[in-house]
C-alpha positions as CSV (number, residue, x, y, z in Angstrom):
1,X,12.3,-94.2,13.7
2,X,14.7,-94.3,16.5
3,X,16.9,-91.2,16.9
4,X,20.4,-93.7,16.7
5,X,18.9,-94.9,13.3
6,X,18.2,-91.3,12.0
7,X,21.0,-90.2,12.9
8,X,23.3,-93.6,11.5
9,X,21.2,-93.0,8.0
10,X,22.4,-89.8,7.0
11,X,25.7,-89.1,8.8
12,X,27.7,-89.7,5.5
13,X,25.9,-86.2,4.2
14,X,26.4,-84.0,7.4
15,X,29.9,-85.2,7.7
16,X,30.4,-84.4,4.0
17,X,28.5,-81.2,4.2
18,X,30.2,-80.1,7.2
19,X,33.9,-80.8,5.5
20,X,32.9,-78.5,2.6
21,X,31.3,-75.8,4.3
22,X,35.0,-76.0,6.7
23,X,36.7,-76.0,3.3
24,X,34.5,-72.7,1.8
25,X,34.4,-71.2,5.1
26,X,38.8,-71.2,4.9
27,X,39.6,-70.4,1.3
28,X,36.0,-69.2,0.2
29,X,33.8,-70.6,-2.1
30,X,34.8,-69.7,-5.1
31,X,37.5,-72.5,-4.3
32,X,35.1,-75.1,-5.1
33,X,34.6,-76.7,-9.1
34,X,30.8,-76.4,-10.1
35,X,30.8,-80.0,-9.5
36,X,31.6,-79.6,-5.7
37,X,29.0,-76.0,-5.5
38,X,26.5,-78.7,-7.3
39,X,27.1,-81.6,-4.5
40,X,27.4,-78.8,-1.6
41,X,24.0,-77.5,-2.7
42,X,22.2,-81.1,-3.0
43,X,23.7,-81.9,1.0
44,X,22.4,-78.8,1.9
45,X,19.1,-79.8,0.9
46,X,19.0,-83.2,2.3
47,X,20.3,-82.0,5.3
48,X,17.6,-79.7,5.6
49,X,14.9,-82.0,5.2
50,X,16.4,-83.8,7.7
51,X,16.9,-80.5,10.3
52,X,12.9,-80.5,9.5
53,X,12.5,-84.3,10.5
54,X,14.6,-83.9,13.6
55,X,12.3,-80.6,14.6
56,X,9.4,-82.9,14.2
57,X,10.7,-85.6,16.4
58,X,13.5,-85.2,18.0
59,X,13.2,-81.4,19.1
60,X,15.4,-80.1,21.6
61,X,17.9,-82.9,21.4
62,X,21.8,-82.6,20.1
63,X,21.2,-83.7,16.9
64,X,18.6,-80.8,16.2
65,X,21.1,-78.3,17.4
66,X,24.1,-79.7,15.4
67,X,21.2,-79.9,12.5
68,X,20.7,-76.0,12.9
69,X,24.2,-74.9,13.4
70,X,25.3,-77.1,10.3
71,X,22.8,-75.4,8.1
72,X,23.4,-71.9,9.4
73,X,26.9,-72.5,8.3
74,X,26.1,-73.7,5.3
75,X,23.4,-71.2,4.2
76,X,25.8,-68.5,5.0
77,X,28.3,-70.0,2.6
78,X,26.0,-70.6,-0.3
79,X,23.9,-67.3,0.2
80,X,26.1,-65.2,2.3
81,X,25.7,-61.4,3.0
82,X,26.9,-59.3,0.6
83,X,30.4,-58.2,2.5
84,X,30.6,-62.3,2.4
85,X,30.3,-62.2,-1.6
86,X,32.4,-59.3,-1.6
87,X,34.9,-60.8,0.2
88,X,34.7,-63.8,-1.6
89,X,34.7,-61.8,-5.0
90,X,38.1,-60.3,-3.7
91,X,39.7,-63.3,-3.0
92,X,38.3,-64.9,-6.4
93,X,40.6,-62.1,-8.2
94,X,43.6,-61.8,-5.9
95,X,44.5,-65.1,-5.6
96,X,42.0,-67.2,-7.3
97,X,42.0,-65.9,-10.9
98,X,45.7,-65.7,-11.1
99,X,45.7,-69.5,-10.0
100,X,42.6,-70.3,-12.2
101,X,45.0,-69.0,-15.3
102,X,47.7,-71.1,-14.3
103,X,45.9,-73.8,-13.8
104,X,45.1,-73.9,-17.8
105,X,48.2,-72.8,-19.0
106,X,47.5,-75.8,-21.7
107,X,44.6,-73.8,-23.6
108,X,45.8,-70.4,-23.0
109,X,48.6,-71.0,-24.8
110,X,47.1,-72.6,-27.4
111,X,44.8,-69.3,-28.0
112,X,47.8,-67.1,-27.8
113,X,49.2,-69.3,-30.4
114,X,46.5,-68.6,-32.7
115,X,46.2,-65.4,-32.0
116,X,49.7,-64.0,-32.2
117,X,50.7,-66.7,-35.0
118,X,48.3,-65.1,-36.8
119,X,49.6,-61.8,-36.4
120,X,52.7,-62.7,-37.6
121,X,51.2,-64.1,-40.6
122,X,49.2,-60.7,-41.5
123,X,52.4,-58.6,-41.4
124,X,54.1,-61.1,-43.5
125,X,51.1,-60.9,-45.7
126,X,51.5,-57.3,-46.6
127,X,54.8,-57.8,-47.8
128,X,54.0,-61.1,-50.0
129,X,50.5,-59.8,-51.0
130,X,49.3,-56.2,-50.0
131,X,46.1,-55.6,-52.1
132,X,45.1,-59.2,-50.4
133,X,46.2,-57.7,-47.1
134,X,44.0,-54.8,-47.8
135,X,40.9,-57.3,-47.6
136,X,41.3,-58.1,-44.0
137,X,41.0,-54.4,-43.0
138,X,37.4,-53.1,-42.6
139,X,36.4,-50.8,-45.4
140,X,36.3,-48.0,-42.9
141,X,39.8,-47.7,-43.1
142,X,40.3,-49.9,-46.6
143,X,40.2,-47.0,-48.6
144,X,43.6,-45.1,-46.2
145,X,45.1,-48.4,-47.1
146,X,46.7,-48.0,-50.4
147,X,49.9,-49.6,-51.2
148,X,52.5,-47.2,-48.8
149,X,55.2,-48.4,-52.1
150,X,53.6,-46.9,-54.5
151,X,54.5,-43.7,-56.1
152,X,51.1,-41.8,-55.4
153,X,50.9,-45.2,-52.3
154,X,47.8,-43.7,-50.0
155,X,47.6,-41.6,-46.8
156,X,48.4,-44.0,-43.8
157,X,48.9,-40.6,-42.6
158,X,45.5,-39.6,-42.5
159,X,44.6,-42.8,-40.2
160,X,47.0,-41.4,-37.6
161,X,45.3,-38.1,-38.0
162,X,42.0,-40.2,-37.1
163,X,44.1,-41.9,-34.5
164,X,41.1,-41.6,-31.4
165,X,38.3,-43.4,-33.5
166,X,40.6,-45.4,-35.3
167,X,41.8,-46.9,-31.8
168,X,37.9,-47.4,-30.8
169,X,37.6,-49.5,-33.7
170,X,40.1,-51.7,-32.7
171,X,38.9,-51.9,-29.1
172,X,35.4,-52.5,-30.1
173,X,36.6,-55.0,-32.4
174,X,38.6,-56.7,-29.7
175,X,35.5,-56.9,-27.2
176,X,33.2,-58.9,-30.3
177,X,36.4,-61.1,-30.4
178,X,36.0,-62.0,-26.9
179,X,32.8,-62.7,-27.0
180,X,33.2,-64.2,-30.2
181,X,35.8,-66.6,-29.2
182,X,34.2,-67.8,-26.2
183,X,31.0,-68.6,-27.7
184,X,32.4,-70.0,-30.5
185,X,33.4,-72.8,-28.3
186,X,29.9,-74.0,-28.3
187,X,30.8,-74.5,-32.3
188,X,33.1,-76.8,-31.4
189,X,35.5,-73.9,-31.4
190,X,35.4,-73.7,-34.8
191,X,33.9,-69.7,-34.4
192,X,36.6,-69.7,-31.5
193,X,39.7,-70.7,-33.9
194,X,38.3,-68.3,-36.7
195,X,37.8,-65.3,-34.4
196,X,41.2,-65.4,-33.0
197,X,43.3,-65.7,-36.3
198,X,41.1,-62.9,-37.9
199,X,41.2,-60.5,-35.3
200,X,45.5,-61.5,-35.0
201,X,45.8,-61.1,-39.1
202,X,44.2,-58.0,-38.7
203,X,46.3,-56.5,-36.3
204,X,49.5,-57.6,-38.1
205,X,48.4,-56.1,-41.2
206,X,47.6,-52.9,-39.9
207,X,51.2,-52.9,-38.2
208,X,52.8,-54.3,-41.5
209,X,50.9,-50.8,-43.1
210,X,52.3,-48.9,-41.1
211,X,55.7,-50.2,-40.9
212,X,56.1,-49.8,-44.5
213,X,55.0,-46.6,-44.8
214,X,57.5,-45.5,-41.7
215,X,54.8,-44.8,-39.3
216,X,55.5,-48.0,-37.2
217,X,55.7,-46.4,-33.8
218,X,52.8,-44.1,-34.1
219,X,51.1,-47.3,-35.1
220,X,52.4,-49.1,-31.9
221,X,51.9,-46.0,-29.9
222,X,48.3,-45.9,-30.0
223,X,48.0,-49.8,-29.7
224,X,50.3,-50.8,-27.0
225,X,49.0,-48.9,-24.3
226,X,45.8,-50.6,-24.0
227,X,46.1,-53.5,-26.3
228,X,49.1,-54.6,-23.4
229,X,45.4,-55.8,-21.3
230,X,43.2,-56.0,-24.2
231,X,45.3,-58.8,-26.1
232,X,45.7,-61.0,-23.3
233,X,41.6,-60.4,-22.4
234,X,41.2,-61.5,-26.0
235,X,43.5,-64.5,-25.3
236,X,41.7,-65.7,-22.1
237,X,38.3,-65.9,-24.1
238,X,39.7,-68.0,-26.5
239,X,40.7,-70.3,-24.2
240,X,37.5,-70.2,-22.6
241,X,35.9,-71.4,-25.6
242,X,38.7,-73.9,-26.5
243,X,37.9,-75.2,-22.9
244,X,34.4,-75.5,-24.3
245,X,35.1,-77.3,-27.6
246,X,37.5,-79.3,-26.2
247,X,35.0,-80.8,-23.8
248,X,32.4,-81.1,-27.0
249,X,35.3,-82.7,-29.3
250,X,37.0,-85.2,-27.0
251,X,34.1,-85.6,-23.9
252,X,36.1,-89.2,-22.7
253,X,34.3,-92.1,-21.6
254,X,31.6,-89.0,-20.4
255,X,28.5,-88.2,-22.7
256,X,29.0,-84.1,-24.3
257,X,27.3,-82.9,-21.5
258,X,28.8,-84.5,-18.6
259,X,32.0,-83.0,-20.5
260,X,30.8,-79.9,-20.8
261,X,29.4,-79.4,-17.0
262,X,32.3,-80.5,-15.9
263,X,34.5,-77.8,-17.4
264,X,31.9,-75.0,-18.0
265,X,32.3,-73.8,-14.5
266,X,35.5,-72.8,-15.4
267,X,35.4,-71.9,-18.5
268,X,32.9,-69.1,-17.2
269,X,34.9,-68.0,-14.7
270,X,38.3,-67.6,-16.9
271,X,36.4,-65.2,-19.7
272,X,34.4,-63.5,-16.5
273,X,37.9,-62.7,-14.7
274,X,38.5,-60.7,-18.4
275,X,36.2,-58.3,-17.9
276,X,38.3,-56.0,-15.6
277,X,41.0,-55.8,-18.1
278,X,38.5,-54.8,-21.0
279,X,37.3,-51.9,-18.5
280,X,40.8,-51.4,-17.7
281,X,41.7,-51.2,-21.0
282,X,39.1,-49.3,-22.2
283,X,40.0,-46.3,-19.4
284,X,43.5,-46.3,-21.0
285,X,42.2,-46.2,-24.7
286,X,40.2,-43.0,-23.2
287,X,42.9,-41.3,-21.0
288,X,45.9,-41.9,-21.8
289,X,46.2,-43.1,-25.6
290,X,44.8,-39.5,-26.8
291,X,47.4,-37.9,-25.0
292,X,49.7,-36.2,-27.1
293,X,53.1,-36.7,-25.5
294,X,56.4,-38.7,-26.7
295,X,54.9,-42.3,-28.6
296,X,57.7,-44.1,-26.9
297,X,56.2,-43.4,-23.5
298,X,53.1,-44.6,-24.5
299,X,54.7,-47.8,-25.9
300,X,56.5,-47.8,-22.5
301,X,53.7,-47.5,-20.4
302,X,52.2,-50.1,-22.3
303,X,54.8,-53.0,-21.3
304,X,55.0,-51.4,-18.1
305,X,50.6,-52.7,-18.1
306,X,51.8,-56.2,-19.1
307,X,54.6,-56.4,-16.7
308,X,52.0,-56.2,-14.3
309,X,49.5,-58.3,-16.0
310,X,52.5,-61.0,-16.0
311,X,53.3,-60.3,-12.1
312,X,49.5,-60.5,-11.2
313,X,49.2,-63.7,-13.1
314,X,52.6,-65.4,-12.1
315,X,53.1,-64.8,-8.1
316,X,49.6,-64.5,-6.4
317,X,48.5,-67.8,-4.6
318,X,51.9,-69.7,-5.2
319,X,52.2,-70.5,-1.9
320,X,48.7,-72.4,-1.8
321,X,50.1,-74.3,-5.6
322,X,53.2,-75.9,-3.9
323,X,50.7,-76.8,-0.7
324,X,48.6,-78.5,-2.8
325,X,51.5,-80.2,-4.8
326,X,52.7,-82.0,-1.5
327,X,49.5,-82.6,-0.7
């Protein structure tokens, strides 16, 4: 084969190859959709069969070097060095999370719907019905739970005393509903839907307790602080796993797992970005909740944690949004 004809046969890849790696190599590759990873990957490896051909036949000419250099650069952006990744991992969650969340503002909300709708709903629930409240609690605590109205009503009092393992409970509780919930999406979020309302009537039982029996910002105290990260982590996982289910209920004119490839990447990404805030979270639940200073500074420190939640989310990347707009 002529070198003009080689070269005239697989141009369309290199020139493809060489846009994305350009495109990686500015905003990093965590930038890219699986999809576009998938496609970068599959050039690569054509255009490395094809640096081997040129080798072969045409060594020494340009076409061999621009072969070499193009694959350099491309190897380097699929399996850099670890500073690279680092890098990379940085920029994924300064600027690329926050936009990643925005991005599915649609399914977030409809987890935090659940989630906090159901909340509601529990600490109506124990002022409609409060034995059938009492059922949603886990019989660790069921037995603490006794009607706060009644005459002899039970010893809330003793689950503040118990305050520390009582506030584990909750926060392991919270990590199986994030795992839960995303998961679940592979049930076509029916597991997701059901994790989220439980674990939000739970909560709003347990505050509608407390609130009757006047203990409502002790309650709060030892919940806001970390639940201020731990609640939206919860919230991100479900719609992780809504992403999921929605790509399993309504895949299009695509087959279920076209759907789901195409939105898994994502998905994956959303309930990984969580993580830090359940490790966040769980350092506050350690340090600071125990601490045994004024309850509204706890419950102040806690909005001051989703202030910042709400700036990191809102204002990185905005600048690269509104590019892309007028693009």
């Amino acid at each position: 084969m002529q070198e003009r004809e080689f070269v005239s046969g697989s141009r369309e890849i290199w020139e493809r190859l060489a846009a994305v790696v350009a495109r990686a190599r500015k905003k990093g590759i965590s930038s890219l959709s699986a999809p576009e990873v998938k496609a970068m990957h599959e050039d690569y490896r054509r255009t490395a069969a094809d640096l081997a051909y040129a080798q072969t036949h045409y060594s020494g000419s340009e076409t061999t070097v621009y072969l070499n250099r193009l694959i350099a650069s491309a190897h380097g952006e699929l399996y850099g060095s670890t500073p690279r990744r680092m890098s990379a991992l940085w920029r994924f969650l300064t600027t690329g999370y926050p936009r990643l969340i925005r991005r599915y503002a649609r399914p977030i909300g409809m987890a935090a719907l659940l989630l906090f709708g159901a909340v509601a709903l529990g600490y109506l629930l124990t002022y409609v019905n409060y034995p059938l409240a009492r059922v949603i609690v886990p019989q660790t605590f069921r037995d603490a739970l006794a009607d706060p109205t009644a005459p002899q009503g039970g010893s809330l009092g003793e689950v503040l005393l118990q305050a520390p393992a009582f506030s584990a409970l909750i926060t392991t509780n919270n990590i199986q509903v994030s795992l839960q919930a995303f998961a679940g999406g592979m049930t076509f979020g029916l597991l997701t839907v059901y994790a989220l309302i439980m674990n939000g009537a739970l909560l709003g039982v347990l505050a509608g307790a407390f609130g009757q029996a006047g203990s409502a910002l002790e309650f709060w105290a030892f919940i806001v602080p970390h639940g201020a990260l731990e609640l939206p982590a919860i919230v991100l996982a479900g719609a992780s796993g809504l992403m999921l289910a929605g790509a399993l209920v309504f895949p299009g004119d695509r087959t279920r797992g076209q759907a789901l490839r195409g939105v898994s990447g994502d998905a994956v990404r959303l309930v990984l970005g969580a993580i830090p805030l359940l490790v966040i979270a769980g350092l506050i639940e350690g340090f600071v909740t125990p601490l045994g200073i004024d309850p509204l500074a706890k419950v102040a420190f806690g909005a001051a944690m989703g202030l910042l939640l709400a700036a990191y989310v809102l204002l990185p990347g905005r600048g690269a949004d509104k590019r892309k707009k007028r693009e």
